[in-house]
PAGUDREN-845615 format. One record per atom (N, C-alpha, C): x, y, z; residue in one letter. Coordinates in steps of 0.02 Angstrom, whole numbers, padded with zeros to 5 digits, always signed. Layout:
REM PAGUDREN-845615
XYZA...
This chain:
REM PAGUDREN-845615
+02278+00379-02790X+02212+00408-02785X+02213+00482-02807X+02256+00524-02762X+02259+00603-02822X+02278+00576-02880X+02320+00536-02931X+02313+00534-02988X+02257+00527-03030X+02222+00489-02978X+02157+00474-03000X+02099+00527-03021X+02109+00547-02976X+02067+00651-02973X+02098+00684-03019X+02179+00689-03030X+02190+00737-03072X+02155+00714-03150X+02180+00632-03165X+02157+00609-03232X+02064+00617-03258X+02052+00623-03202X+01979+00628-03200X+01957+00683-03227X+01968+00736-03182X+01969+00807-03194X+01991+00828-03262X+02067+00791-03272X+02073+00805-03350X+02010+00776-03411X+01984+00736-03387X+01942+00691-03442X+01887+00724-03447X+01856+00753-03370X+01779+00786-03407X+01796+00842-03445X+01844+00895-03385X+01855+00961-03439X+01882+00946-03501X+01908+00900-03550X+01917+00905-03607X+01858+00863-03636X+01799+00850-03603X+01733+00821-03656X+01698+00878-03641X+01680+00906-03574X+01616+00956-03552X+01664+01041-03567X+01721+01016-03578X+01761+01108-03552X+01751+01128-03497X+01817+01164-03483X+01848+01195-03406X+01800+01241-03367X+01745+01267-03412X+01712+01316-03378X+01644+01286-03359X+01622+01229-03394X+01580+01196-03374X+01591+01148-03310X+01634+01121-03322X+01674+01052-03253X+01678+01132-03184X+01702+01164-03206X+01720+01191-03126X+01642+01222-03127X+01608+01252-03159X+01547+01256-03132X+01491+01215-03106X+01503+01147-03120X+01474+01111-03087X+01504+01069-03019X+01572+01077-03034X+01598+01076-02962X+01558+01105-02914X+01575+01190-02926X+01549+01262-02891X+01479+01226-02861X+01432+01191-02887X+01357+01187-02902X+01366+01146-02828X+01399+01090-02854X+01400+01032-02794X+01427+01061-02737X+01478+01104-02742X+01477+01120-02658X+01464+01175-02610X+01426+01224-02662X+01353+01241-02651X+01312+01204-02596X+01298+01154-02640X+01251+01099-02606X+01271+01075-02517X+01354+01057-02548X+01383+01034-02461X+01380+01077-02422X+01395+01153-02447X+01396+01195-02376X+01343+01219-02364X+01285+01220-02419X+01229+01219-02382X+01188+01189-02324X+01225+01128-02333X+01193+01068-02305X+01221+01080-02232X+01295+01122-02250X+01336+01099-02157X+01300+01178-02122X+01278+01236-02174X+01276+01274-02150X+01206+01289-02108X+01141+01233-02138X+01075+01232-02103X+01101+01177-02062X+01158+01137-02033X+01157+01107-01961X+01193+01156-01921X+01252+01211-01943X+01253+01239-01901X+01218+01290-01851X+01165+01306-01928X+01129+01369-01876X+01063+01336-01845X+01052+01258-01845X+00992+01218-01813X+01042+01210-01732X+01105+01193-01751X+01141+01196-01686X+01125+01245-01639X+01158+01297-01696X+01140+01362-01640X+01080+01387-01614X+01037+01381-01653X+00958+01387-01630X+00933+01347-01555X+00974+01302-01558X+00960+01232-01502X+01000+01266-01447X+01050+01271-01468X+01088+01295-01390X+01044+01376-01374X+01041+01419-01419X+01022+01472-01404X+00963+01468-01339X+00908+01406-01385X+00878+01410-01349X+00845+01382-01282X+00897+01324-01265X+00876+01255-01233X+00959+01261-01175X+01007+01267-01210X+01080+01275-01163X+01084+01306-01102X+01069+01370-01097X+01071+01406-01043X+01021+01378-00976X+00962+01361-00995X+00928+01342-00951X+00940+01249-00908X+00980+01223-00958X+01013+01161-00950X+01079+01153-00889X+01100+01210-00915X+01149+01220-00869X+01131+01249-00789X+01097+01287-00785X+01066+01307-00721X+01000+01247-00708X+00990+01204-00724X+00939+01161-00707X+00965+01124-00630X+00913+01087-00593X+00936+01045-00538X+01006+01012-00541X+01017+01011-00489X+01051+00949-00511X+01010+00886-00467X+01015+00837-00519X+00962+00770-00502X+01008+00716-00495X+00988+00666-00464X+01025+00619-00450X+01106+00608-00428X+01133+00660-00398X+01218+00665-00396X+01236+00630-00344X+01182+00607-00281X+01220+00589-00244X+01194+00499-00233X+01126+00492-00265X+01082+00430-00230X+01102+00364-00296X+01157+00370-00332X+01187+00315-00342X+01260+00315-00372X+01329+00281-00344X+01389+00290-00342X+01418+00198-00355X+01393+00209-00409X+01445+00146-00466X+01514+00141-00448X+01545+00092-00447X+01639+00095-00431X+01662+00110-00501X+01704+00167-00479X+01731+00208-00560X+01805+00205-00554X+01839+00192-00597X+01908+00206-00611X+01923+00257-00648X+01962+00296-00607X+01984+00364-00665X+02062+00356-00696X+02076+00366-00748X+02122+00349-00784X+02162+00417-00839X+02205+00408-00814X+02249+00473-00840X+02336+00464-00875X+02336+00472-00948X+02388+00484-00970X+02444+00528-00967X+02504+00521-00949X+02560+00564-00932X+02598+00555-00984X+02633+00597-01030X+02694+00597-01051X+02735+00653-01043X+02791+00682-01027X+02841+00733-01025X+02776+00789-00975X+02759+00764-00915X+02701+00838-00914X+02731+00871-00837X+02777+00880-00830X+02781+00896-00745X+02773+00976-00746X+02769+01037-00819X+02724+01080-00779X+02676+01070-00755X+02623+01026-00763X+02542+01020-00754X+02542+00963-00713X+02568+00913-00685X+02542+00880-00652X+02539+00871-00600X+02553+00906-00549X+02535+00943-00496X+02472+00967-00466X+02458+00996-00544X+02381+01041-00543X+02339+00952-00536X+02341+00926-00578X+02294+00879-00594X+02300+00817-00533X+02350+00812-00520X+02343+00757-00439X+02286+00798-00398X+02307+00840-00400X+02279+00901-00336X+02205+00877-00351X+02197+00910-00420X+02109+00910-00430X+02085+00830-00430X+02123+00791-00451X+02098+00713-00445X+02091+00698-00364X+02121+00710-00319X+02100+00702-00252X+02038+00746-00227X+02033+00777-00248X+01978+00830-00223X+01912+00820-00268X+01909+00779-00307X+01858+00740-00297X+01800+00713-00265X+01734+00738-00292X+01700+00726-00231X+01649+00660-00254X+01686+00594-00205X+01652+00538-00229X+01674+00499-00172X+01611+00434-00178X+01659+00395-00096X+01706+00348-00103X+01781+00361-00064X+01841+00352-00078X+01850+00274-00100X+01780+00234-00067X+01773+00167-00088X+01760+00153-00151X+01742+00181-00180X+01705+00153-00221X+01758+00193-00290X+01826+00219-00288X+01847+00254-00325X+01898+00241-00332X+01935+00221-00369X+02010+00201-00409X+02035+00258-00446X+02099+00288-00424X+02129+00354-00467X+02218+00304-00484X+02202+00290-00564X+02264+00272-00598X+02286+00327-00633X+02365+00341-00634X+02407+00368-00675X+02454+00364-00697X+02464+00345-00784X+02502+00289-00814X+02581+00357-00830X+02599+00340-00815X+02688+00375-00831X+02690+00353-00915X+02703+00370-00971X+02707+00312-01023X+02772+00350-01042X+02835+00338-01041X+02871+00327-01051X+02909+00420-01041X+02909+00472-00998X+02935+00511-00992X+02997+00511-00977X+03028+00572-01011X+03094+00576-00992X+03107+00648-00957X+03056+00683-00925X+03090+00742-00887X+03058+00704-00804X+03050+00739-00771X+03022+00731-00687X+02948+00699-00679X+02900+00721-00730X+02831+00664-00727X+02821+00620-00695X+02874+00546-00676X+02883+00497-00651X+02887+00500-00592X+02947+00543-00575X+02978+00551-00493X+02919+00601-00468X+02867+00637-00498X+02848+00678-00455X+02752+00644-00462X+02765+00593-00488X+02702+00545-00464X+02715+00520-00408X+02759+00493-00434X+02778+00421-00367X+02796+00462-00320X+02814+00526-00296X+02797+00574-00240X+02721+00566-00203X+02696+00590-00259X+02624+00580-00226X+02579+00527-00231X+02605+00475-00251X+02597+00392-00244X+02610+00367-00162X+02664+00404-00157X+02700+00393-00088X+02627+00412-00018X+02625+00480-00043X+02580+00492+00027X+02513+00514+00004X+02490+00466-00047X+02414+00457-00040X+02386+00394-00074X+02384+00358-00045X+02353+00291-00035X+02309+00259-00102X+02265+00323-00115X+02203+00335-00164X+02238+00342-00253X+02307+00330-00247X+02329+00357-00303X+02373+00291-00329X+02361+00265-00402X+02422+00190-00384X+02434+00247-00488X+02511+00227-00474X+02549+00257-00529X+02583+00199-00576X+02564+00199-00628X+02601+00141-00687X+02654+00158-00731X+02707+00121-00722X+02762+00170-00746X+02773+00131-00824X+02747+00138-00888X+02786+00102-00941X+02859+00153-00983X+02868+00072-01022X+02968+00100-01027X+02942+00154-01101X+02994+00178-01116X+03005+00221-01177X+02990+00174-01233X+02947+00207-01279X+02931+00151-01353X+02898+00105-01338X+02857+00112-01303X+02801+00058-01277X+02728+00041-01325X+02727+00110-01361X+02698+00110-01405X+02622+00112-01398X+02546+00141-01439X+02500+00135-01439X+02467+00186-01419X+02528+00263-01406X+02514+00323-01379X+02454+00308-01308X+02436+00348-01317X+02362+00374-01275X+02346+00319-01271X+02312+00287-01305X+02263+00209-01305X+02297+00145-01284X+02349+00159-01308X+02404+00110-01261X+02421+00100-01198X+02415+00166-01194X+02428+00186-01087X+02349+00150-01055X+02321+00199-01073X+02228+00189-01060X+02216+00085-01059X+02248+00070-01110X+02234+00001-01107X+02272-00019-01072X+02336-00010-01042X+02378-00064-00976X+02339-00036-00939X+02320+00021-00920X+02295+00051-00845X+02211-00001-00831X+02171-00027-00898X+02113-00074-00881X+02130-00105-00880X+02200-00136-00866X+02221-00241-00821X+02213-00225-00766X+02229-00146-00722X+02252-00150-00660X+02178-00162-00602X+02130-00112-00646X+02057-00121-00614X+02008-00146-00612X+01971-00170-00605X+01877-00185-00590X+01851-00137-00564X+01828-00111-00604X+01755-00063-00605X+01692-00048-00641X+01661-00015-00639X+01606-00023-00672X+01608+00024-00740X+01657+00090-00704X+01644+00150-00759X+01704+00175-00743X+01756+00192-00819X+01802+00188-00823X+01786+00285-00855X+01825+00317-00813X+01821+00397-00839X+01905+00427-00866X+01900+00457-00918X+01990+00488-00926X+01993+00544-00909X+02035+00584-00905X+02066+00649-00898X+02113+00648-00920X+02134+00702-00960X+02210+00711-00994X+02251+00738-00937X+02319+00758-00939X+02347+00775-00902X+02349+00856-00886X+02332+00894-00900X+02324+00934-00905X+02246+00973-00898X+02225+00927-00866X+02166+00961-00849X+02141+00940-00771X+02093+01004-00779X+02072+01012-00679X+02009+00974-00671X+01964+00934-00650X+01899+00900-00661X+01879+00960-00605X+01804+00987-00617X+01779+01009-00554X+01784+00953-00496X+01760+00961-00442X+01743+00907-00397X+01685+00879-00414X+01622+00921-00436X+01572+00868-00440X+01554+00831-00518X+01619+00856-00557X+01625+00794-00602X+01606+00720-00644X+01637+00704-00596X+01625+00620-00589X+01563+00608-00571X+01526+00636-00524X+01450+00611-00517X+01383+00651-00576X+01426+00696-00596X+01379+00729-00631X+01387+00660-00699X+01438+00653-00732X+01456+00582-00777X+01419+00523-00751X+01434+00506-00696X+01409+00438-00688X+01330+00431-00679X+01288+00474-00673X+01245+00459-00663X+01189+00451-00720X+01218+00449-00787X+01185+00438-00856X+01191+00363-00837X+01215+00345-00825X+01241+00281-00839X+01173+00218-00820X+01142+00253-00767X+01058+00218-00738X+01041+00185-00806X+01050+00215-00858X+01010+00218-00926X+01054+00148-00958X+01025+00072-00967X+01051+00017-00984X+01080+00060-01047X+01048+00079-01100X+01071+00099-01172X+01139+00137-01177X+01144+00168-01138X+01207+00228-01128X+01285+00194-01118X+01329+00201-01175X+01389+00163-01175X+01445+00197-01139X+01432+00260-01142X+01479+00324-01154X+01438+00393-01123X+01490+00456-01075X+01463+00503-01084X+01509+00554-01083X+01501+00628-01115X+01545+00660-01130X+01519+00733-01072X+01588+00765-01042X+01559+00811-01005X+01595+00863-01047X+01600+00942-01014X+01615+00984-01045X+01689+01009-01009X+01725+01060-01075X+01793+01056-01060X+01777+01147-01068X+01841+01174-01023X+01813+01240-01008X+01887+01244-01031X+01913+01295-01079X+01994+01330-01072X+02000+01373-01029X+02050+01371-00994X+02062+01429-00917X+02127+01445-00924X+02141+01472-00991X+02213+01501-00995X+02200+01531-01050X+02159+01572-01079X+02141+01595-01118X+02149+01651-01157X+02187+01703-01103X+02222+01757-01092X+02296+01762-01096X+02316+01699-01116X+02404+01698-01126X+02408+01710-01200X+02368+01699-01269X+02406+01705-01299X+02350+01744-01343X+02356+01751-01438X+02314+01774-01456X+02278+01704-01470X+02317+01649-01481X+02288+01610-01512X+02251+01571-01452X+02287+01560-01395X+02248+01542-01341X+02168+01569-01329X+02185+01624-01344X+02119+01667-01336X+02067+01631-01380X+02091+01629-01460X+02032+01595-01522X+02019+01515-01488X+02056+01493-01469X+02017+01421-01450X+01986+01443-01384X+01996+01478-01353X+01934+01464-01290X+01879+01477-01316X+01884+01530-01370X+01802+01530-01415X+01782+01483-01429X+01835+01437-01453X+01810+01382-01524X+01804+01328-01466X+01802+01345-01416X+01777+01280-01359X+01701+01322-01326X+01717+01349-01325X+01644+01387-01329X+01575+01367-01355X+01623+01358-01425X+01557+01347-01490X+01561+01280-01461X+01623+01230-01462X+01619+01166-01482X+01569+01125-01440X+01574+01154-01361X+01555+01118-01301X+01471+01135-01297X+01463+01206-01310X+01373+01246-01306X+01345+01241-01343X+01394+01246-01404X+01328+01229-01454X+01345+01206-01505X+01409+01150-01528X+01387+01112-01573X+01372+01043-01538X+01429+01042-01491X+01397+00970-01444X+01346+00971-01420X+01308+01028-01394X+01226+01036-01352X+01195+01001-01421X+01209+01030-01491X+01167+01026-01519X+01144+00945-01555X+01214+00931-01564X+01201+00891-01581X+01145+00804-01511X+01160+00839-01453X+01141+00819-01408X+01057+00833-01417X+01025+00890-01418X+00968+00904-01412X+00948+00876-01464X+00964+00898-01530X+00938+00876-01612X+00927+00809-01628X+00990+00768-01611X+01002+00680-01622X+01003+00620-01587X+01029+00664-01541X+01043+00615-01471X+01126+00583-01515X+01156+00617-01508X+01201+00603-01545X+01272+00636-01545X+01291+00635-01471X+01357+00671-01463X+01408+00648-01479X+01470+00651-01465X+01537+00630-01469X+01575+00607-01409X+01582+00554-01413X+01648+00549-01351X+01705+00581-01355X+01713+00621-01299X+01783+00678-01326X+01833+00650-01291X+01876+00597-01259X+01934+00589-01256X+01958+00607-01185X+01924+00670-01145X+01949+00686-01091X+01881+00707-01045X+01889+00709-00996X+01818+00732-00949X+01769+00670-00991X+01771+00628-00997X+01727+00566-01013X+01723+00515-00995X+01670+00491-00972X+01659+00394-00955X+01628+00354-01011X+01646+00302-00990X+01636+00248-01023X+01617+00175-00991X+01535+00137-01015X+01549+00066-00968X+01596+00032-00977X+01626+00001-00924X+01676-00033-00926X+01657-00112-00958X+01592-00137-00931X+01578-00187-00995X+01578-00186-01070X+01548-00115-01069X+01573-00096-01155X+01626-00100-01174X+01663-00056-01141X+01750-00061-01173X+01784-00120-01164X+01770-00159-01142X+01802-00222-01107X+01762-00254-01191X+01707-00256-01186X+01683-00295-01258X+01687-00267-01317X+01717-00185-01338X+01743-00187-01386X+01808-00178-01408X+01875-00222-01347X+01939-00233-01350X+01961-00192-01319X+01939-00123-01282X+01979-00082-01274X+01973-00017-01322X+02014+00033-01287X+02040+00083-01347X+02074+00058-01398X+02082+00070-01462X+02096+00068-01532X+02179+00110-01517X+02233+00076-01511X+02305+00097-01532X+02344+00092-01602X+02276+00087-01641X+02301+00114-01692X+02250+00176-01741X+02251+00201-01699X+02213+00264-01731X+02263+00332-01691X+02241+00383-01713X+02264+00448-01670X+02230+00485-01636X+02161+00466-01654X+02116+00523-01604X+02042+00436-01599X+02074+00414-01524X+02039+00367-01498X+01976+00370-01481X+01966+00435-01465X+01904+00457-01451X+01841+00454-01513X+01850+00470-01573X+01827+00473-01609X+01802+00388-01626X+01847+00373-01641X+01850+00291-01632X+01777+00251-01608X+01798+00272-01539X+01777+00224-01491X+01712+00259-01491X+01677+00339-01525X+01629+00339-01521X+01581+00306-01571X+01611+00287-01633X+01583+00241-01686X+01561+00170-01672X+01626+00162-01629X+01618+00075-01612X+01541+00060-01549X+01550+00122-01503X+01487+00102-01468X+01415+00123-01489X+01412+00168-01547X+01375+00187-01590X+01352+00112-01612X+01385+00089-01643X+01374+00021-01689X+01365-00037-01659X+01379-00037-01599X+01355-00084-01546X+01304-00084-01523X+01270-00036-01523X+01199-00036-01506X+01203+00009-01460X+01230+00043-01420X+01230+00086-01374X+01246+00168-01386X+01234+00179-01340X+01221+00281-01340X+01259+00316-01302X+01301+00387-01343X+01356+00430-01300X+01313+00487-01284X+01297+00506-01220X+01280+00561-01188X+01324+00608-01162X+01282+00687-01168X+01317+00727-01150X+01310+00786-01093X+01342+00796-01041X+01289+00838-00989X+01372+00878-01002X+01349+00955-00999X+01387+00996-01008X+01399+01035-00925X+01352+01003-00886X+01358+01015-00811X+01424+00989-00789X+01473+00925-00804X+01510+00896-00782X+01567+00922-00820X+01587+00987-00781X+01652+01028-00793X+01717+01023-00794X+01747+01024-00839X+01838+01019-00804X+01893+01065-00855X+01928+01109-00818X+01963+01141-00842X+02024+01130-00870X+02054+01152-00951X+02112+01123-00975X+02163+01186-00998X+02212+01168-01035X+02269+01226-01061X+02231+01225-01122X+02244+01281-01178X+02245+01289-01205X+02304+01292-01254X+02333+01274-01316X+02385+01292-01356X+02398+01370-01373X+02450+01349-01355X+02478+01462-01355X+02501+01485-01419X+02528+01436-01462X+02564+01458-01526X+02534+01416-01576X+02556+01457-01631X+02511+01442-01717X+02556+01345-01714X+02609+01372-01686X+02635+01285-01697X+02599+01246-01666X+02582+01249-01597X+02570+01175-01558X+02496+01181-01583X+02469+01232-01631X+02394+01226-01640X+02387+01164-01692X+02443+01197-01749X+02459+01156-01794X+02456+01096-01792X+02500+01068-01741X+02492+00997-01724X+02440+00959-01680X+02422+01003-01661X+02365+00977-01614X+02306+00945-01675X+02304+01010-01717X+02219+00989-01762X+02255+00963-01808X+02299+00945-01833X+02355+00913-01904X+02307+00835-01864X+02343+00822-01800X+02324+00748-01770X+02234+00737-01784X+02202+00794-01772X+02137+00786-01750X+02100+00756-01846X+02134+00823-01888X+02118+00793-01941X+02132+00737-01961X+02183+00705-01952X+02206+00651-01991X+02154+00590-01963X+02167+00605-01886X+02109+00531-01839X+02072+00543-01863X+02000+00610-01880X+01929+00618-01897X+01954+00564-01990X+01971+00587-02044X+01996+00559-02118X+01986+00507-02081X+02038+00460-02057X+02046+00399-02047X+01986+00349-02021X+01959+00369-01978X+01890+00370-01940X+01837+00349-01991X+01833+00405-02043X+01786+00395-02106X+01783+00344-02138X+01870+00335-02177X+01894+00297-02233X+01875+00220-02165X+01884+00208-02107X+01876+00130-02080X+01791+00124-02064X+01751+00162-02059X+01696+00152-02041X+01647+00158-02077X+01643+00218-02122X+01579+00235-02147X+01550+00171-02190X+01564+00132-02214X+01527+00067-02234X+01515+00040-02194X+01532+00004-02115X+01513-00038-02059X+01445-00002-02042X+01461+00077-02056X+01420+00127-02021X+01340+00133-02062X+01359+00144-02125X+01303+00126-02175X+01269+00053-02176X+01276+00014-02147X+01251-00046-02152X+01230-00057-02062X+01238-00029-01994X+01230-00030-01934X+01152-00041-01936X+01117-00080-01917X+01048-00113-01901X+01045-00044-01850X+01087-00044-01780X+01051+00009-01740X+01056+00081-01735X+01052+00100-01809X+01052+00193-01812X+00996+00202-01864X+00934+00261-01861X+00897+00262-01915X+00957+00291-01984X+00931+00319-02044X+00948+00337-02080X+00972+00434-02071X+00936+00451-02030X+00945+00514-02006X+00996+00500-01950X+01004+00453-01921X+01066+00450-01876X+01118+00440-01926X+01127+00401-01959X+01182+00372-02000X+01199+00442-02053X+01153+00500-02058X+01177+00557-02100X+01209+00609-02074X+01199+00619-01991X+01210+00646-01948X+01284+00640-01953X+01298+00576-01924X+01349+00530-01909X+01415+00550-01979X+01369+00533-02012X+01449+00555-02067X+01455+00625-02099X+01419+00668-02084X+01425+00727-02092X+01461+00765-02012X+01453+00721-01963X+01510+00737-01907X+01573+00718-01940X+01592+00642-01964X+01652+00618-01968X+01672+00671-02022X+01634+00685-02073X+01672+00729-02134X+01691+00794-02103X+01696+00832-02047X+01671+00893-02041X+01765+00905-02029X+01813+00868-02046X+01888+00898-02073X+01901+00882-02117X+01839+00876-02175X+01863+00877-02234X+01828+00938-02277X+01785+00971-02233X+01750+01021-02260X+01798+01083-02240X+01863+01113-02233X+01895+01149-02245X+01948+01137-02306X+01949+01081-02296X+01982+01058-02389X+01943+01071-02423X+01869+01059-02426X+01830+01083-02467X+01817+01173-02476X+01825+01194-02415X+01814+01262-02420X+01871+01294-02452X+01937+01262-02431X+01996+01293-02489X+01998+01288-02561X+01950+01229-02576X+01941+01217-02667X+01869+01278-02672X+01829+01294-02627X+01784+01335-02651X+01814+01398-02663X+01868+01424-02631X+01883+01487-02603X+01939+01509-02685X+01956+01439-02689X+02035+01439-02771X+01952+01450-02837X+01914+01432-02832X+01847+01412-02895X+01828+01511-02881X+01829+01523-02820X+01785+01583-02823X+01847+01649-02861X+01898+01637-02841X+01979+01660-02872X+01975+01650-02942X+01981+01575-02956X+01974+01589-03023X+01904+01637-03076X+01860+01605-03058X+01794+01665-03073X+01813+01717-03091X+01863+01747-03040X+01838+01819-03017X+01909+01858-03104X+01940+01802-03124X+02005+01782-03178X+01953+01764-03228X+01898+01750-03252X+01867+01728-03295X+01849+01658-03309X+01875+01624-03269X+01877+01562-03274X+01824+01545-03255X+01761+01500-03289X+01721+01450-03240X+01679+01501-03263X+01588+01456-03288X+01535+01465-03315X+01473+01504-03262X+01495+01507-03205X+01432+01545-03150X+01436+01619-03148X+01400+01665-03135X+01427+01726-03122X+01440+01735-03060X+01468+01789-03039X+01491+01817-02993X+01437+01804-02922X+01375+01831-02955X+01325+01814-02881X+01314+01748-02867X+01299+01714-02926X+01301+01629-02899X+01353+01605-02851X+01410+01613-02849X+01459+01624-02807X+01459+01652-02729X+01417+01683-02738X+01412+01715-02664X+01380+01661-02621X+01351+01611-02619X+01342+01576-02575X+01390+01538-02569X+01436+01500-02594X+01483+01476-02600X+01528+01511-02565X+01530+01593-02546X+01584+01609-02511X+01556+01613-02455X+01490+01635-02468X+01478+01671-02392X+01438+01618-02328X+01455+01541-02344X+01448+01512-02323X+01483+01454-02266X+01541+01480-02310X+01595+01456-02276X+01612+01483-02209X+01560+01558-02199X+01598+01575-02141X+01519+01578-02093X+01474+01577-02105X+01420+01619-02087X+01394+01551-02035X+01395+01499-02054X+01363+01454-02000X+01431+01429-01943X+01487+01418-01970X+01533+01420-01900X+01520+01510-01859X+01519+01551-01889X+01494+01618-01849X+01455+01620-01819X+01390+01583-01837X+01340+01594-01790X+01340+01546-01738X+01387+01501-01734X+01388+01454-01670X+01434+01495-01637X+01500+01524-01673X+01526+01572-01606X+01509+01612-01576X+01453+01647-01616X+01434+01715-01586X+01370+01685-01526X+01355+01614-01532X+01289+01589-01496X+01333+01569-01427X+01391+01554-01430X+01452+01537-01396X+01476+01573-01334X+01472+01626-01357X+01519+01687-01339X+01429+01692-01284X+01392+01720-01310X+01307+01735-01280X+01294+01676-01211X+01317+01610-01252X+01275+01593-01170X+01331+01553-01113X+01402+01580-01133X+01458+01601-01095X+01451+01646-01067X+01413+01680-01077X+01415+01736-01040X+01496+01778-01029X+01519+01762-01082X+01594+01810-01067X+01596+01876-01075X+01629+01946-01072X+01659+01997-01058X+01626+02022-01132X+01612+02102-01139X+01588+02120-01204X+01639+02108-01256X+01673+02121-01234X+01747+02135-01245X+01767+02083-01305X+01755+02027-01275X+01784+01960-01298X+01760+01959-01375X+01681+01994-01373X+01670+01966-01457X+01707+01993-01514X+01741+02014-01489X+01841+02064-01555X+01863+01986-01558X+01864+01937-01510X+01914+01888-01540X+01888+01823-01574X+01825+01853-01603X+01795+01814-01678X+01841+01837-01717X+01890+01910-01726X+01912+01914-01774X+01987+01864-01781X+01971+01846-01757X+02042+01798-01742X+02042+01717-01779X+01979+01698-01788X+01958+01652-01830X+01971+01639-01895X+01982+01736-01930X+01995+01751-02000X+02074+01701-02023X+02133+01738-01982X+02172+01677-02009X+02192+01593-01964X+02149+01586-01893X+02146+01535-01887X+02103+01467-01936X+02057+01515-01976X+02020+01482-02024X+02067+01457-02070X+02100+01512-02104X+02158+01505-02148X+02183+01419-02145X+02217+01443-02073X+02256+01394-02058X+02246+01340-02057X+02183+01312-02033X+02136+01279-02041X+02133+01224-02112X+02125+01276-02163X+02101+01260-02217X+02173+01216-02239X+02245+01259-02216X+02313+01214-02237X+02309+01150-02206X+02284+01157-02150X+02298+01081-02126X+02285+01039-02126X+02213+01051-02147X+02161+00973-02159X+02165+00977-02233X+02191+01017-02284X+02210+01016-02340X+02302+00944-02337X+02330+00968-02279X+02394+00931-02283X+02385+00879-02266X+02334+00859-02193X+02307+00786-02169X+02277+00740-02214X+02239+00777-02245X+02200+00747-02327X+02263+00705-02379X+02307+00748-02372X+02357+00735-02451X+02415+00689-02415X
């Protein structure tokens, strides 16, 4: 397939010439980041103006209906953190009947194991699944032995590493009244934010992600994401569409297509809080979004035709929809805009210099204005808005990796 692109590329520029082909490149993705850059700032307009007051709203319905929920939690190698997370999974505020707390061991080799089955031991409320090494199916693998063990109605995850508030779970479960609703996504807060520099740029970029591109896409489409952690799911749904997907890398993504296409709807209440780590170094960032890109690519390349042909999404859902799934391939794109505006600036390529300027200054201006909308109805420290500048080479970085996930 790159051979394919390169031979291509060779064929127009030697009928149209080099300065014509990359200027109409330039033209076309123009066009794309225009396109991502009026959803980001419709995002931000939405949260700006609808978020804040969402979040301080009632709370309605939390206590006058309590579905039997299973909460379900993946372990691998985690015995700094899991301590924290037993703790917050008991403290839970839900009735003890009606609540199943599983936690699958999947195949650790430091203390994880022995220091479950500790607190397996003296709390009743807690049943621990131990699978062997190479069991295979990561995340979605665990998640799927842990639905033989239960019957419930609404199956919620937590990663290991994260704190659920207490009122959590009821703030989640109570979308669920709604027959249509497959899925709901709550919000993830970073609370370690202050350890590193880079720690610091993702608590922003959870900022943006949770207030206002997820609000937005919530207010705008009805059209959120299932994110993987702090989320429920019906358990008749998942039960009828096999389970989590163990062969993908980012399940979440997945499984929000499949209930998309089923006819059903992922909701999002940003009221239902839970606190996680953040990645401290340029490495574990690396790998963290290396995985995220490759699942979002993969996601695309298996669906977007099932997805284009889905009877239950209008046409504005279905544009929505794949302009989410593309949205890690638009830093590969922004690194071919950024090499086109380089060359230009070398003589190369038929636009001038100002035509160009949207092309650059686009790339940054609508992810900016969701951080800076971010940072506002966080209400964080004045202080904090210096670590937008921190984006400059997390962007960078960015651009290498979903450039490397791509190739």
């Amino acid at each position: 397939m790159l051979l394919a692109y390169a031979c291509g590329f060779a064929m127009v520029a030697l009928l149209h010439g080099l300065d014509e082909t990359l200027g109409v490149i330039a033209g076309v993705l123009n066009v794309v980041f225009g396109i991502y850059f009026c959803r980001h700032l419709a995002f931000a307009v939405a949260a700006a103006r609808w978020a804040e007051n969402d979040m301080l709203a009632a709370d309605v319905g939390l206590t006058s209906w309590t579905p039997s929920v299973a909460v379900f939690v993946g372990c691998k190698n985690e015995e700094l953190v899991v301590d924290g997370m037993v703790t917050a999974l008991l403290a839970l505020d839900y009735p003890a009947d009606r609540l199943t707390l599983v936690v699958v061991d999947d195949g650790s080799d430091d203390t994880t194991g022995a220091r479950l089955d500790a607190w397996a031991a003296r709390e009743q409320r807690l049943r621990v699944l131990h699978r062997p090494p190479g069991s295979g199916g990561g995340k979605s693998g665990a998640l799927n032995e842990a639905l033989h063990l239960v019957d419930a109605e609404i199956a919620v995850v937590f990663d290991a590493d994260h704190e659920p508030d207490p009122t959590a779970l009821r703030r989640l479960v109570r979308h669920f009244r709604d027959p249509v609703v497959g899925a709901v996504m709550g919000r993830c807060v970073i609370r370690n934010g202050r350890d590193s520099q880079m720690a610091s740029t993702v608590f922003v970029d959870f900022l943006s992600g949770y207030l206002v591109n997820e609000y937005g896409r919530q207010a705008l489409f009805e059209l959120p994401a299932y994110g993987g952690a702090n989320c429920a799911v019906r358990m008749s749904t998942l039960r009828g569409l096999g389970g989590w997907n163990p062969h993908t890398v980012t399940e979440d993504t997945d499984l929000t297509l499949r209930v998309l296409m089923a006819g059903q709807r992922v909701r999002y209440d940003l009221s239902a809080v839970d606190f996680e780590e953040a990645v401290v170094s340029a490495q574990r960032f690396w790998k963290q979004r290396y995985r995220w890109a490759r699942g979002h690519q993969k996601c695309f390349r298996d669906y977007w035709r099932p997805l284009m042909r889905s009877p239950h999404l209008s046409l504005v859902e279905k544009v929505e929809t794949t302009l989410f799934l593309l949205v890690y391939h638009v830093p590969l794109l922004c690194g071919l805009g950024l090499l086109l505006t380089v060359l230009r600036a070398f003589g190369i390529g038929d636009l001038p210099v100002v035509a160009l300027l949207p092309l650059s200054m686009l790339l940054f201006v609508g992810p900016l204005a969701e951080l800076s909308v971010g940072l506002l109805i966080g209400r964080v420290e004045r202080r904090a808005a210096w670590r937008l500048l921190g984006f400059l080479p997390a962007f960078a970085l960015s651009i290498w990796i979903t450039t490397r996930a791509y190739l």
